[in-house]
TINU-895668 format. One record per residue (C-alpha): residue in one letter; x, y, z. Coordinates in Angstrom, 2 decimals. Layout:
N
(rec a,(X,Y,Z));
...
This chain:
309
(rec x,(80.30,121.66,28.61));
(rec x,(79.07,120.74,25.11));
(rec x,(76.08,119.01,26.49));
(rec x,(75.22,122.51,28.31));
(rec x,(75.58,124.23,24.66));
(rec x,(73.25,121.75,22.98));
(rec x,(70.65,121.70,26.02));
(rec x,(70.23,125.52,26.58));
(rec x,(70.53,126.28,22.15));
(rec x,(67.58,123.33,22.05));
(rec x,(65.65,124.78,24.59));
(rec x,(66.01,128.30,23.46));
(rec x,(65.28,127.24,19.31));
(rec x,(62.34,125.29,20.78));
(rec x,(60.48,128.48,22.65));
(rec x,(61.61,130.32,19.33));
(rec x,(60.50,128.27,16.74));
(rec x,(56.49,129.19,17.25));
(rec x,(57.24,132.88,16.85));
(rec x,(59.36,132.46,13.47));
(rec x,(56.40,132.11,11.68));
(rec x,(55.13,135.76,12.25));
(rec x,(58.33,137.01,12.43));
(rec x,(58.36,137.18,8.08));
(rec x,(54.54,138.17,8.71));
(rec x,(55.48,141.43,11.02));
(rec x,(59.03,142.84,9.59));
(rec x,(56.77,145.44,7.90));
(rec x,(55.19,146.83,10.47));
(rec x,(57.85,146.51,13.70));
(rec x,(57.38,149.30,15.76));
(rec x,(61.27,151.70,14.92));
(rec x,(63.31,151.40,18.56));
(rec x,(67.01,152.56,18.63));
(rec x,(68.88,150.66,21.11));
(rec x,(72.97,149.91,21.97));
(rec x,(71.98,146.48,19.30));
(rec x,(72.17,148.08,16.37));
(rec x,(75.74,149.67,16.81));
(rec x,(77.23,146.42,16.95));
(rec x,(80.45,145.14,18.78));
(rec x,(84.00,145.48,17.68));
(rec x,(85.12,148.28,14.84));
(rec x,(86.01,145.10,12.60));
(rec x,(82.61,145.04,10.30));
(rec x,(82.01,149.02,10.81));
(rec x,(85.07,149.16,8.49));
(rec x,(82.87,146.95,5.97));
(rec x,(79.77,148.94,5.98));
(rec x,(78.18,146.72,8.57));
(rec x,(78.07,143.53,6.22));
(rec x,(79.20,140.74,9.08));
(rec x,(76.19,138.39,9.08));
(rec x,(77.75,135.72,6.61));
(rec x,(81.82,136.35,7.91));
(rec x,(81.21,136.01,12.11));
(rec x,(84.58,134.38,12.42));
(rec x,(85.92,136.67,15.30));
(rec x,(84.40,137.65,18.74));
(rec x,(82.20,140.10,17.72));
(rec x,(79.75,137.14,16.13));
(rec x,(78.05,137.93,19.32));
(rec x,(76.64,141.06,18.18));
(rec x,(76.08,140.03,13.92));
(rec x,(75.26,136.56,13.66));
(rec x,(75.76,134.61,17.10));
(rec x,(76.11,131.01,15.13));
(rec x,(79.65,132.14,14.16));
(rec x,(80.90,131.54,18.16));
(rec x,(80.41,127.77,17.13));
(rec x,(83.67,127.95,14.97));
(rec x,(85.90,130.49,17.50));
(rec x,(89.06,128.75,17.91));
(rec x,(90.53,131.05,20.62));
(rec x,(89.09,133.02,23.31));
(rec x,(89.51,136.92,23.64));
(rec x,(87.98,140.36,25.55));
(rec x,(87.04,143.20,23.25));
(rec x,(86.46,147.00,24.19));
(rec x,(85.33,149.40,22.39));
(rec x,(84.79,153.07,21.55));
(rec x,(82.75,154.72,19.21));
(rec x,(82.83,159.49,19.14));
(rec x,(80.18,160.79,17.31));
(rec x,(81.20,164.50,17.70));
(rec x,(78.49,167.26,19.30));
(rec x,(76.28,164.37,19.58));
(rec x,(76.93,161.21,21.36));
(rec x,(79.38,158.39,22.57));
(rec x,(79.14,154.25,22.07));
(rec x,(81.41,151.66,24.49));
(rec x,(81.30,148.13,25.11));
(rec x,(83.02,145.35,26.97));
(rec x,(82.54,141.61,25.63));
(rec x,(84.30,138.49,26.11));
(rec x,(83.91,135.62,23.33));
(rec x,(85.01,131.52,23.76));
(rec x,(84.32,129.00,21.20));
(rec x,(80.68,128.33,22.02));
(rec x,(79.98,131.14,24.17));
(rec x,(80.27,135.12,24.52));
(rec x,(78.61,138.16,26.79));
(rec x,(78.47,141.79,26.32));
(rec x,(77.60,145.11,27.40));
(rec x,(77.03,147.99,26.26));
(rec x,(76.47,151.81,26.65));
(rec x,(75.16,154.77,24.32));
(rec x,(75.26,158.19,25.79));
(rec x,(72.97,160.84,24.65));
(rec x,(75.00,163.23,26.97));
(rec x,(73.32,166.29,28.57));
(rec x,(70.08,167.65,26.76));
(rec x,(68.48,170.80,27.22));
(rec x,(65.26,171.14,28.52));
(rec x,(62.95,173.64,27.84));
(rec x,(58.95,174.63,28.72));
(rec x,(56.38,175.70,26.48));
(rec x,(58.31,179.17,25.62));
(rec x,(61.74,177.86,24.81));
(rec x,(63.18,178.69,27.81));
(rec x,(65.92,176.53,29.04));
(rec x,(65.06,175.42,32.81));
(rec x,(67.41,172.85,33.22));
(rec x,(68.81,169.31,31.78));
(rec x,(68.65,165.46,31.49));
(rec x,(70.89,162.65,30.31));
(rec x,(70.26,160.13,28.04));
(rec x,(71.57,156.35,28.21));
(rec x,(71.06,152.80,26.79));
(rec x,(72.72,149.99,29.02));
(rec x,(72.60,146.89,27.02));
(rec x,(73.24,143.31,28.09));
(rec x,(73.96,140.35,25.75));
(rec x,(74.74,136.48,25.82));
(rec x,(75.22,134.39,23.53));
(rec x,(75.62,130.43,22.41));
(rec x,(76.65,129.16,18.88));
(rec x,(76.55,125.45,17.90));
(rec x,(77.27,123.17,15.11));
(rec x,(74.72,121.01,13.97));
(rec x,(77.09,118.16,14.07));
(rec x,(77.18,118.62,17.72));
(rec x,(73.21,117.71,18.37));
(rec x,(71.71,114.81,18.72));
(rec x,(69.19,114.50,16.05));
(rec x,(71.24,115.59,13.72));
(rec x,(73.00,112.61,11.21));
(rec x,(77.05,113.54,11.72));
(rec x,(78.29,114.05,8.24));
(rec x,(80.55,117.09,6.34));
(rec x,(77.81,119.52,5.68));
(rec x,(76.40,119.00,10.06));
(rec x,(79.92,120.56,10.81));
(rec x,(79.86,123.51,8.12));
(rec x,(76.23,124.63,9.51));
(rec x,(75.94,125.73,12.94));
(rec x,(73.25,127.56,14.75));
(rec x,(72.96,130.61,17.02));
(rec x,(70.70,131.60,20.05));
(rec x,(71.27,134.74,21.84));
(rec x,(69.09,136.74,24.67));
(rec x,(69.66,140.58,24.98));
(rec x,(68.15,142.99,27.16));
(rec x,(68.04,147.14,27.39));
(rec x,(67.76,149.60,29.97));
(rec x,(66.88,152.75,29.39));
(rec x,(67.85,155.68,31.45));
(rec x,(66.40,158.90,31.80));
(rec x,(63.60,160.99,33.01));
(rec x,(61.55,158.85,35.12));
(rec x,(58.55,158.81,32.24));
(rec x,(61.40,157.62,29.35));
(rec x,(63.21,155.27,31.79));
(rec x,(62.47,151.69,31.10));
(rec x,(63.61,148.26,30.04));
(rec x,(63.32,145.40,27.97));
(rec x,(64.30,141.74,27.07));
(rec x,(64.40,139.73,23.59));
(rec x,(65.72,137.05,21.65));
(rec x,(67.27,136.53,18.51));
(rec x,(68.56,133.01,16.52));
(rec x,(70.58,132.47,13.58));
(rec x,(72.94,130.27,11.41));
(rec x,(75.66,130.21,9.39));
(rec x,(77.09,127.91,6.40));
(rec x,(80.56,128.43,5.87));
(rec x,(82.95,125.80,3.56));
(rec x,(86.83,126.15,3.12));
(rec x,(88.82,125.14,0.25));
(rec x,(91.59,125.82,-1.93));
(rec x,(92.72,128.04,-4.76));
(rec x,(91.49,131.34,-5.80));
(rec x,(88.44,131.09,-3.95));
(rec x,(89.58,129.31,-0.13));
(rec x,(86.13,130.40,1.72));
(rec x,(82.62,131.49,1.39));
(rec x,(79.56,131.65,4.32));
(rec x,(76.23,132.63,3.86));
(rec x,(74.08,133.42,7.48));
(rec x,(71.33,134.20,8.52));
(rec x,(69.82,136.60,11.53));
(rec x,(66.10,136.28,12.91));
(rec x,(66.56,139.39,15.06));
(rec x,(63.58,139.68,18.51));
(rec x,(62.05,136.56,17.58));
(rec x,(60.38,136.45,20.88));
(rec x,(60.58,139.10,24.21));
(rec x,(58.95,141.22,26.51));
(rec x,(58.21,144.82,25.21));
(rec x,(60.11,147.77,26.42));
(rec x,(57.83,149.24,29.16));
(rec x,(58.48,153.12,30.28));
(rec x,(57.12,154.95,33.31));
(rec x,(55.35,156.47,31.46));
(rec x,(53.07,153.34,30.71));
(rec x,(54.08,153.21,27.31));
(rec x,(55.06,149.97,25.36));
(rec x,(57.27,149.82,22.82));
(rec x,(57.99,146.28,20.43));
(rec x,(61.39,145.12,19.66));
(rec x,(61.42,145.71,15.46));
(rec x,(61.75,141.99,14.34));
(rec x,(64.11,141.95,11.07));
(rec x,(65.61,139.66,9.24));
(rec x,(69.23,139.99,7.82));
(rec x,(70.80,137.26,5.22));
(rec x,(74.08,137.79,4.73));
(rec x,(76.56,136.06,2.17));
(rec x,(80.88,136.20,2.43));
(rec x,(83.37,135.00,0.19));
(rec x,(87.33,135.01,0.61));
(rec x,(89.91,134.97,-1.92));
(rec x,(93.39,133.47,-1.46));
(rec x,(92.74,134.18,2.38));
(rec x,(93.52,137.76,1.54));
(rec x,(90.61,139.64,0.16));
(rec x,(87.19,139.37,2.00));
(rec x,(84.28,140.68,0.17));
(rec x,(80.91,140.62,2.44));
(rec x,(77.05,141.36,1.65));
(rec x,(74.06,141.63,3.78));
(rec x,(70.28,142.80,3.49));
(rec x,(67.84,143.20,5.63));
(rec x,(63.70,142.95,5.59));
(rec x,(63.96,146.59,6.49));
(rec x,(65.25,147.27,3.17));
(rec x,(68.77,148.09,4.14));
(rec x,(72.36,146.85,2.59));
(rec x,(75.85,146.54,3.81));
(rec x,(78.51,146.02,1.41));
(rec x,(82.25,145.83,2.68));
(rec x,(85.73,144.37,1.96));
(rec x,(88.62,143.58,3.61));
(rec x,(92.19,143.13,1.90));
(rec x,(94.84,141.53,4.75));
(rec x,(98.53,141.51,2.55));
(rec x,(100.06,140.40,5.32));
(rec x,(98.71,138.50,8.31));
(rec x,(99.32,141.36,11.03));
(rec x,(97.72,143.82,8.61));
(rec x,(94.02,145.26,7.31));
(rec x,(92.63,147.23,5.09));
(rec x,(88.91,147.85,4.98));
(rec x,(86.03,149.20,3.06));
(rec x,(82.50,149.36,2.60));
(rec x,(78.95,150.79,2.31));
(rec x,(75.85,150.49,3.53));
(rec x,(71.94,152.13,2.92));
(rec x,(69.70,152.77,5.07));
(rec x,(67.25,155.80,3.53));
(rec x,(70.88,157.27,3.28));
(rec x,(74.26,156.40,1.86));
(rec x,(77.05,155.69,4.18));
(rec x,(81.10,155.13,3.21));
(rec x,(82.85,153.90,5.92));
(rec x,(86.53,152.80,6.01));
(rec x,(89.15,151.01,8.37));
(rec x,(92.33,149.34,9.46));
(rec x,(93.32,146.71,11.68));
(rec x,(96.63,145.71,13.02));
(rec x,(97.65,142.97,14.94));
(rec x,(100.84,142.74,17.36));
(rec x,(100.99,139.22,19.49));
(rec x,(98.28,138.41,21.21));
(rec x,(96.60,142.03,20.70));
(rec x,(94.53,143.28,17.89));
(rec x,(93.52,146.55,17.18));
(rec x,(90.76,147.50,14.95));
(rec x,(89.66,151.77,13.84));
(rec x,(86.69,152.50,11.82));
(rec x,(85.50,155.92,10.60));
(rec x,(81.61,156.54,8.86));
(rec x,(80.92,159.10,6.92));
(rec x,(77.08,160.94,6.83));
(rec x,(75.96,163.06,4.19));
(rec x,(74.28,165.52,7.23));
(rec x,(76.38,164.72,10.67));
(rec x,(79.06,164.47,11.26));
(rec x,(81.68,161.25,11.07));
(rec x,(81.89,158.49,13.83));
(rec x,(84.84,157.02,14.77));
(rec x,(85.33,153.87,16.51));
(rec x,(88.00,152.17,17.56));
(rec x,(88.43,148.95,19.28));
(rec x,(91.10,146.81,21.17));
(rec x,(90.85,143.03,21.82));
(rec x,(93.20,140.69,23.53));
(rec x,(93.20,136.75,22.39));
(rec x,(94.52,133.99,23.67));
């Protein structure tokens, strides 16, 4: 099965690798497209602000920084929930393996009004984003021109493909397919400080626009997102990312006791966010709550269940 991971994360990095070049040339002026991506899997790193890029040591790597599902020791299904009162709903279903993980996703608009020229209502429409996501993560140790030594197995390397749907009135109704890569440095050792990563997330490197029927195209916003994690006593978490889009997530986690979180964190984009959250673990089953704050909406919640084995 390892020879699979290394052929299709080759293969993949190879078609890639042309269009990284313009990717730092065309951050700046990406086209804005909202999409079930940017929520992100899990309630995990919504407790931290969003600041998961240089951490990706669970499941939800699939969604943040892919590379991490190179160093997954256990397999598990996630679900997913995410209220965002008088507005709209988030869910997802994903299932993570070392190596390997897949996704999807929903955002739900609801019901909107819609009115003609006058502002009279004369009836409604929905709203939705399916999204679909896969995912392989690698260490570098693991491919062949690679020289096997200690820093190969602290580096691995992501490649994931994603694609949206959008549905809703036949002009707005369309679809979409891109690809993203990454990697991720992390190194273990002991005393105050026992762990420290630092990824990084070439998101839409290459795809196919999203096309409406309307005839409209709109191009996946390529970003980059560099990330940096450090973990003291393998209690306290304290995570960092930033983004070519001028954004920054800043979050913590404390864990006093291994069946128990606390979280924290930040983030800025145009506007200041707190978020905080809690995770609890019982057996085999982990659950994970988030709530976000917004200086004009009102808060999100998510919560999130996952099952591990």
């Amino acid at each position: 099965m390892l020879r699979w991971v290394r052929a299709v994360t080759l293969t993949g990095m190879a078609v890639a690798a042309g269009a990284l070049a313009c990717l730092l040339g065309r951050c700046a002026d990406a086209a804005s497209i909202t999409s079930t991506f940017e929520l992100g899997l899990g309630a995990r790193a919504v407790g931290m602000g969003g600041a998961f890029v240089g951490l990706a040591d669970d499941g939800t790597a699939l969604s943040y920084n892919t590379a991490g599902l190179a160093g997954l020791r256990r397999s598990s299904l996630l679900s997913s929930y995410e209220s965002r009162p008088g507005t709209s709903s988030y869910g997802q279903v994903s299932a993570a393996l070392p190596h390997f993980g897949a996704g999807i996703t929903l955002f739900d608009f609801g019901e909107v009004s819609e009115t003609d020229e006058y502002g009279n209502t004369i009836g409604s429409f929905s709203y939705r984003d399916y999204g679909f996501v896969a995912g392989v993560g690698v260490k570098a140790a693991d491919l062949p021109f690679v020289p096997r030594n200690a820093w190969a197995e602290r580096i691995a390397l992501g490649l994931s493909a994603k694609s949206v749907v959008v549905s809703t009135l036949d002009a707005g109704s369309g679809s979409g397919f891109a690809v993203d890569l990454s990697c991720l440095l992390r190194t273990n050792s002991t005393g105050l400080i026992t762990g420290c990563g630092v990824g990084v997330v070439a998101e839409n490197v290459v795809g196919i626009p999203i096309r409406y029927g309307s005839g409209h195209e709109e191009d996946w916003p390529r970003k980059l997102t560099i990330g940096t994690s450090i973990e003291l006593r393998d209690q306290v978490v304290l995570a960092l990312d930033v983004t070519t889009e001028k954004t920054v997530c800043v979050g913590a986690e404390w864990t006093p006791i291994p069946s128990f979180s606390l979280r924290s964190g930040i983030g800025y984009d145009s506007l200041w966010r707190w978020s905080l959250g809690i995770g609890a673990r019982f057996g085999s089953f982990s659950f994970d709550g988030a709530i976000v704050t917004h200086p004009y909406l009102n808060a999100q919640f998510r919560g999130s269940l996952e099952f591990g084995w």
